[in-house]
Backbone as CSV, one residue per row, in Angstrom:
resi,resn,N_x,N_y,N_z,CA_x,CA_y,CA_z,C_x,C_y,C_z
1,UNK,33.522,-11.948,-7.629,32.278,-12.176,-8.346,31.289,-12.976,-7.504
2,UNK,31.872,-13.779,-6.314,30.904,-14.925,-5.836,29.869,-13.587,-5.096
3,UNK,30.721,-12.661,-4.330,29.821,-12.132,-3.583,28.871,-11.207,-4.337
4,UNK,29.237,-10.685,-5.672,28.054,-9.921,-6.433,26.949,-11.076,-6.825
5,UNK,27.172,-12.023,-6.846,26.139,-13.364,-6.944,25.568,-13.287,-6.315
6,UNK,25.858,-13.544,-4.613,24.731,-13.674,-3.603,24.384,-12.258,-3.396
7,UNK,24.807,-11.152,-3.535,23.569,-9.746,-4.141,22.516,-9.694,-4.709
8,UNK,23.393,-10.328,-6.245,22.152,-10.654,-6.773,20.736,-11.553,-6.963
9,UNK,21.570,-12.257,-5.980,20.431,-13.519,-5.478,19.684,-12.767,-4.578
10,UNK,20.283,-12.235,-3.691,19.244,-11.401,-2.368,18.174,-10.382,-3.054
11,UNK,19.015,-9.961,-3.800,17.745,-8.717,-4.624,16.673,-9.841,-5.774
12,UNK,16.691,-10.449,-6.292,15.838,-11.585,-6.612,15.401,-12.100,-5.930
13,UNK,15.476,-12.792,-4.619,14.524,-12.780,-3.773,13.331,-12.308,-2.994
14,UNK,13.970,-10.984,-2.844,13.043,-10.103,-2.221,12.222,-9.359,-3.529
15,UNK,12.437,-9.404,-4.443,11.903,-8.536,-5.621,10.987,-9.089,-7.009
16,UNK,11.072,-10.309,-6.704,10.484,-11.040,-7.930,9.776,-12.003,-6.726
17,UNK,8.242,-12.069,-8.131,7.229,-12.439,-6.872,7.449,-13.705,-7.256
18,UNK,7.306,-14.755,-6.773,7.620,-16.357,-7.319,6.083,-16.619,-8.038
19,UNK,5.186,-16.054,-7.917,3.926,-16.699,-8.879,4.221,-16.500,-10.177
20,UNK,5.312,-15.321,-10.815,5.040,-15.244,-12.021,7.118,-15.765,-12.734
21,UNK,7.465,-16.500,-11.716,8.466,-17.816,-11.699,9.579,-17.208,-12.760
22,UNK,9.663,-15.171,-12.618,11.229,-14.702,-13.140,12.461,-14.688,-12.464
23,UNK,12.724,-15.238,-11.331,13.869,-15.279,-11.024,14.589,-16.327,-11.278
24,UNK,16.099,-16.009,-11.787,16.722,-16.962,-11.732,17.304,-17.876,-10.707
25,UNK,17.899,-19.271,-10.877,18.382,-19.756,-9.923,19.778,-19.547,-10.055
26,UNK,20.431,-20.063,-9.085,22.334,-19.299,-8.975,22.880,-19.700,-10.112
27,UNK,22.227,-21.491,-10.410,23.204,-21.874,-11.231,23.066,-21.301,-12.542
28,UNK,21.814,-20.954,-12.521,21.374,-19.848,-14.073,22.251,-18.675,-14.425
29,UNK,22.501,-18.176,-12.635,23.382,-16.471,-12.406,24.689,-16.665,-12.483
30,UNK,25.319,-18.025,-12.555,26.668,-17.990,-12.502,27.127,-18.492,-13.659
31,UNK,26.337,-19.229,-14.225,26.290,-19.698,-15.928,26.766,-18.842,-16.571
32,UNK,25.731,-17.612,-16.459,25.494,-16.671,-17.397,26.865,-15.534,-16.827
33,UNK,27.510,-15.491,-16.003,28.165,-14.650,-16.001,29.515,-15.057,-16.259
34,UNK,29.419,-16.653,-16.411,30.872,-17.368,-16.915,31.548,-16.945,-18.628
35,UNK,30.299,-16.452,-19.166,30.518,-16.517,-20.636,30.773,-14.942,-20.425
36,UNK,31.536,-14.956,-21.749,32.543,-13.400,-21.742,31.375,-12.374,-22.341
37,UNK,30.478,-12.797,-22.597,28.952,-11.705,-23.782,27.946,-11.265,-22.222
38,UNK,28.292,-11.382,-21.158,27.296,-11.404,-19.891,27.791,-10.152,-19.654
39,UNK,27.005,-9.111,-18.676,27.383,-7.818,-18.147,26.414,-7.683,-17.103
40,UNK,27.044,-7.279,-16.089,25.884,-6.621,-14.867,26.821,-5.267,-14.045
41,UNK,25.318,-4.747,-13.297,26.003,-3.871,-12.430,25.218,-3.875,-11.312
42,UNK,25.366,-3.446,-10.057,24.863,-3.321,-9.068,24.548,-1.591,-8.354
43,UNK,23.469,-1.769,-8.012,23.682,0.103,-7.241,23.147,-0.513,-5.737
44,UNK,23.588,0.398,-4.988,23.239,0.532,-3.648,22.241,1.444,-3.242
45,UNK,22.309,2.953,-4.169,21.306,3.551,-3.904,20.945,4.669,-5.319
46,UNK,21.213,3.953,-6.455,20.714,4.399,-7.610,22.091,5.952,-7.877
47,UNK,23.130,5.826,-7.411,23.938,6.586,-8.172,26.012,6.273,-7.953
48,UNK,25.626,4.535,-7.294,27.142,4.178,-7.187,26.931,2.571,-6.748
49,UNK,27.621,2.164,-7.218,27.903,0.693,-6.532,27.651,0.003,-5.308
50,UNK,27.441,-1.116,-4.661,27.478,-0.656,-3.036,29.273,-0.776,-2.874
51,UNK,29.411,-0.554,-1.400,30.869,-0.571,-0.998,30.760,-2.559,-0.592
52,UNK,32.276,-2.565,-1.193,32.460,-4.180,-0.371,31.789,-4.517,0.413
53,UNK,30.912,-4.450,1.868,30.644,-4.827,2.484,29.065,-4.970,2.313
54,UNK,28.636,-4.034,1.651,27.140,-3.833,1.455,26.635,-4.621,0.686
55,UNK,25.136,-4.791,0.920,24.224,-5.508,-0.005,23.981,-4.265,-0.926
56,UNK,23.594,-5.116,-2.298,22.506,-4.558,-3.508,21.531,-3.911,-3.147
57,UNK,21.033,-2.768,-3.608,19.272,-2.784,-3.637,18.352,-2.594,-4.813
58,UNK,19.752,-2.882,-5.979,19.593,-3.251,-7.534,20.503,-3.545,-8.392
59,UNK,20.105,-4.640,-9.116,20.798,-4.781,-10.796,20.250,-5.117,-11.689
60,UNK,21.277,-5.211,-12.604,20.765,-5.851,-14.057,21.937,-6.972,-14.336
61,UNK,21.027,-7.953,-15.264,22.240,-8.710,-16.241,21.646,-8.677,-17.101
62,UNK,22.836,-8.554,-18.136,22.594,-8.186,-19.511,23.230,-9.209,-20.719
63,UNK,22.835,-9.833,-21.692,24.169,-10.485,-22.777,23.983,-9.703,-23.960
64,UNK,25.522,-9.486,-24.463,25.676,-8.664,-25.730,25.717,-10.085,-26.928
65,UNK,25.515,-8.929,-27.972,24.933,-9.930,-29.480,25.341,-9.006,-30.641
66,UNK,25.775,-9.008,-31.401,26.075,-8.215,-32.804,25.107,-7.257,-32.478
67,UNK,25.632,-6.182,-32.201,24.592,-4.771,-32.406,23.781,-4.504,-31.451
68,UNK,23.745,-5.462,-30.302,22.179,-5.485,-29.652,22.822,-6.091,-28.163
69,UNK,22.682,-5.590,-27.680,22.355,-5.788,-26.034,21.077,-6.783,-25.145
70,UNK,20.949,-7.341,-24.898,19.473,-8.045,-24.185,19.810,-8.102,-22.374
71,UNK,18.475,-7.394,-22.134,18.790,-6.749,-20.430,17.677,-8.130,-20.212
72,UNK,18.223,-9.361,-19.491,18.095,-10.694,-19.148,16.923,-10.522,-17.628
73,UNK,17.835,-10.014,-17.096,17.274,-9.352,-15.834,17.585,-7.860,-15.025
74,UNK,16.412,-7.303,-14.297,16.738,-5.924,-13.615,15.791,-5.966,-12.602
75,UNK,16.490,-6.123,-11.275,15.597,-6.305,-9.975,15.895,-5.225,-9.271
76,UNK,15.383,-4.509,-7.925,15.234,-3.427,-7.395,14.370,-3.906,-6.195
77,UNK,15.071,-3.742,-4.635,14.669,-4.294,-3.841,13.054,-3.273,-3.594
78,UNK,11.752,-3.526,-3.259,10.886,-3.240,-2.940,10.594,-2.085,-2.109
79,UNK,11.778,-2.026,-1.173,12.148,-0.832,-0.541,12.730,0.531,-0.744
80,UNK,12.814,-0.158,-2.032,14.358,1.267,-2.741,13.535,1.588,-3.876
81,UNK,12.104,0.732,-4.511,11.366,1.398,-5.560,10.897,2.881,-5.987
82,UNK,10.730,3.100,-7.183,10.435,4.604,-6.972,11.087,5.557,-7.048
83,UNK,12.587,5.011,-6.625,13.466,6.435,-6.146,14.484,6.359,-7.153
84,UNK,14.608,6.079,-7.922,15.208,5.998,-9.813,16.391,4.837,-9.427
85,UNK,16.128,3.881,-9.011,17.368,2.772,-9.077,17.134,2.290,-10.537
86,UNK,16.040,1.887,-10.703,15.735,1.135,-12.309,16.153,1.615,-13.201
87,UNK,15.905,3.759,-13.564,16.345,3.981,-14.173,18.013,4.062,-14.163
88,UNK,18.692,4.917,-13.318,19.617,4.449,-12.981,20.625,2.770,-13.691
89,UNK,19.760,2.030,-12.971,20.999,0.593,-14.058,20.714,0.395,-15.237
90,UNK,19.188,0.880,-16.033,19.105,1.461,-17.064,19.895,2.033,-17.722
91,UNK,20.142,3.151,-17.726,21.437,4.321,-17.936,22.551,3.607,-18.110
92,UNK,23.274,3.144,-17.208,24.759,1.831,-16.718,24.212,1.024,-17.969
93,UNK,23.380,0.147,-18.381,23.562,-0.355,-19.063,23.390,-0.002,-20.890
94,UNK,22.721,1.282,-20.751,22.658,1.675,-22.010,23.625,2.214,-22.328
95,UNK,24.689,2.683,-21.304,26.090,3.262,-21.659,27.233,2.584,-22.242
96,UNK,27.285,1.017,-21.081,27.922,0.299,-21.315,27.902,-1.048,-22.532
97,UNK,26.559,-0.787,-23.198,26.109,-1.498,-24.256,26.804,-0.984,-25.329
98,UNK,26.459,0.923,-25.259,26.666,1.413,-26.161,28.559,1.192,-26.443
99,UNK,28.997,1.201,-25.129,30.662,1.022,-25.147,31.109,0.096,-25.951
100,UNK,29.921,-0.931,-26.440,30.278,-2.144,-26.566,30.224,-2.502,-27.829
101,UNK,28.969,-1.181,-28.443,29.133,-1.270,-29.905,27.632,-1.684,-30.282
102,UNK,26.841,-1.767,-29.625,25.375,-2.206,-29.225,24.610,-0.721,-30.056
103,UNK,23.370,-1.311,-30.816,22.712,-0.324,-31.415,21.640,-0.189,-31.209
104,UNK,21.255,-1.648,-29.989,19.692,-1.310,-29.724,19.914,-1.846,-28.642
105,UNK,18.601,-1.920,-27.090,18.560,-2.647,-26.081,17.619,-3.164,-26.448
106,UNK,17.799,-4.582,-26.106,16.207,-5.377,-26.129,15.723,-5.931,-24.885
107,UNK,14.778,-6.319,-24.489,13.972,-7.307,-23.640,13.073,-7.581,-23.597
108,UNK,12.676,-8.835,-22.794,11.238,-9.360,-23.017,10.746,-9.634,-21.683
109,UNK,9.401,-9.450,-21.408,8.491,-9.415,-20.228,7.598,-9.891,-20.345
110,UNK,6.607,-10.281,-19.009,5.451,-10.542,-18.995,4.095,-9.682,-19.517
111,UNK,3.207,-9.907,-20.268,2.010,-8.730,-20.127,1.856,-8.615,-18.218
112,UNK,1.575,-6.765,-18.101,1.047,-6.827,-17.539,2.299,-6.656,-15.630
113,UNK,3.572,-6.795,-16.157,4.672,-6.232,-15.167,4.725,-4.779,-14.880
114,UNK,4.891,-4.162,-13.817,4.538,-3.517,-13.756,5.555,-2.138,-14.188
115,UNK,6.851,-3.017,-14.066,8.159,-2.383,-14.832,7.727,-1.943,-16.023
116,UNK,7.073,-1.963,-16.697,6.447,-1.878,-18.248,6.431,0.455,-18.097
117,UNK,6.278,0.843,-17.475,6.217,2.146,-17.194,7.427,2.927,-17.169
118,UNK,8.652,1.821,-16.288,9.705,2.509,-16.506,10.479,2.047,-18.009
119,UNK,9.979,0.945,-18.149,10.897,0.831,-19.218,10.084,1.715,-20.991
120,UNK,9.438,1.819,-20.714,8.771,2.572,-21.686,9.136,4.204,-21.544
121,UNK,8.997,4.708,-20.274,9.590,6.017,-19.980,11.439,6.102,-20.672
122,UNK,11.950,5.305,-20.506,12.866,5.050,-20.977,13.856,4.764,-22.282
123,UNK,12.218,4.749,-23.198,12.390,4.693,-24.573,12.192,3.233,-25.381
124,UNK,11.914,2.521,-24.519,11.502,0.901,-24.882,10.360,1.292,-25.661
125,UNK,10.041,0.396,-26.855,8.529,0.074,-27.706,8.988,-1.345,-27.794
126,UNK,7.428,-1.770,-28.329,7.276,-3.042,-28.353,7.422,-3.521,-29.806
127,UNK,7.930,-4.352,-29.860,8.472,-5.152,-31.245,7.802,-6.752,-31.719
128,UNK,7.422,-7.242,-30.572,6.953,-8.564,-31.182,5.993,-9.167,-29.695
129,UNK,5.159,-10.502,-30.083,4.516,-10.896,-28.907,4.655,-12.532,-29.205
130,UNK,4.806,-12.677,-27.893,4.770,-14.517,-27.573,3.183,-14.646,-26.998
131,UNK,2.675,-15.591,-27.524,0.863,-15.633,-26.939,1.441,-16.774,-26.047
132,UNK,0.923,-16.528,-24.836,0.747,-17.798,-23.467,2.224,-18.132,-23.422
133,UNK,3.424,-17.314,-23.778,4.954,-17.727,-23.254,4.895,-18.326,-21.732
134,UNK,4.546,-17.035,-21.094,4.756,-17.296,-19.720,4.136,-18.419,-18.904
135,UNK,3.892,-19.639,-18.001,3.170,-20.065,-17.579,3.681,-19.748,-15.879
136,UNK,2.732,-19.254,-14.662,2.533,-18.862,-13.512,2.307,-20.380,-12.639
137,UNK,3.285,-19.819,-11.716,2.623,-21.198,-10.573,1.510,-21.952,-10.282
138,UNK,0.692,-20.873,-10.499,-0.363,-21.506,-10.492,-1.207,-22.253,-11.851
139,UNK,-0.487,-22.100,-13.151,-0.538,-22.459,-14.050,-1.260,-21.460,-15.137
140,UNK,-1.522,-20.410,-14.472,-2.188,-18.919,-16.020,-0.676,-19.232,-16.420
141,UNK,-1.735,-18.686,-17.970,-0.374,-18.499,-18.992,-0.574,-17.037,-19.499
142,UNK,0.838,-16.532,-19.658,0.761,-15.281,-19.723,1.518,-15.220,-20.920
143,UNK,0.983,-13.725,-21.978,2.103,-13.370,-23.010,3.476,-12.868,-22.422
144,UNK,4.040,-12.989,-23.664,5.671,-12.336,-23.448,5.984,-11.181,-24.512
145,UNK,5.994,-10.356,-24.283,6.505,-9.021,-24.888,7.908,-8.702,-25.171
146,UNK,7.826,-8.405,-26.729,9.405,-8.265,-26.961,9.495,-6.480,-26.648
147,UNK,10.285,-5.733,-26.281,10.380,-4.466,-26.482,11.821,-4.358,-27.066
148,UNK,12.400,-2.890,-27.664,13.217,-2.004,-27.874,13.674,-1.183,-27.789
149,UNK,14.523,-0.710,-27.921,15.298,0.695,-27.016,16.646,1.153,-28.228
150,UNK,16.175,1.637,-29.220,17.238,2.499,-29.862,18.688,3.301,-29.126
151,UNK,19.617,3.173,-29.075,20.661,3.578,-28.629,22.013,4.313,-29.736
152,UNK,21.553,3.440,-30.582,23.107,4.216,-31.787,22.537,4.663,-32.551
């Protein structure tokens, strides 16, 4: 697990811009994967895992909840955009939600991410709004968007 950590740290690095301050820190990534309700997966090139030795060039973490799934985070290195990795751990996780007994996916975003396209292609709508959730390095405050994703 340590080394799917620093994956997922590398693909959060390179993939989340720090002005709008979504990446987690390790101790956030290892927290969250200590508790038994956490789920992630990794792709290398949007249709398998990487091999032991390889870096990420996407994941997700996810925590399960009575009925409901919440996709926490889903990064995709900058280089590999475009070419269906997103949807891809999408899929992985709507499968493995559903394994789980999960009847909806949820998550929440910034207005204005640009992920907002795939995850809507995907079957996400929006369910609720946070006014000025977000606050940016530089101190804009941004809404937070709840979306949904029917699955059962």
């Amino acid at each position: 697990m340590t080394d799917d950590i620093d994956r997922i740290m590398a693909v959060m690095a390179a993939a989340f811009d720090p002005e709008f301050r979504e990446a987690w820190n390790r101790r956030q990534v290892e927290d969250a994967m200590h508790f038994g309700n956490c789920h992630y997966a990794l792709t290398a090139d949007g249709s398998q895992p990487p091999a032991e030795d390889e870096p990420a060039a996407g994941f997700f973490l996810s925590r399960t909840g009575f009925e409901e799934e919440e996709l926490l985070l889903l990064g995709v290195l900058p280089a590999f955009r475009k070419r269906g990795l997103g949807r891809y751990l999408l899929e992985q996780l709507r499968e493995g939600a559903s394994e789980r007994g999960a009847k909806r996916l949820l998550l929440e975003m910034r207005r204005g991410n640009p992920a907002e396209s795939l995850y809507r292609s995907f079957g996400f709508y929006p369910i609720g709004e946070r006014r000025d959730y977000y606050r940016t390095q530089s101190g804009a405050r941004i809404d937070a968007i709840t979306f949904a994703c029917d699955i059962g």
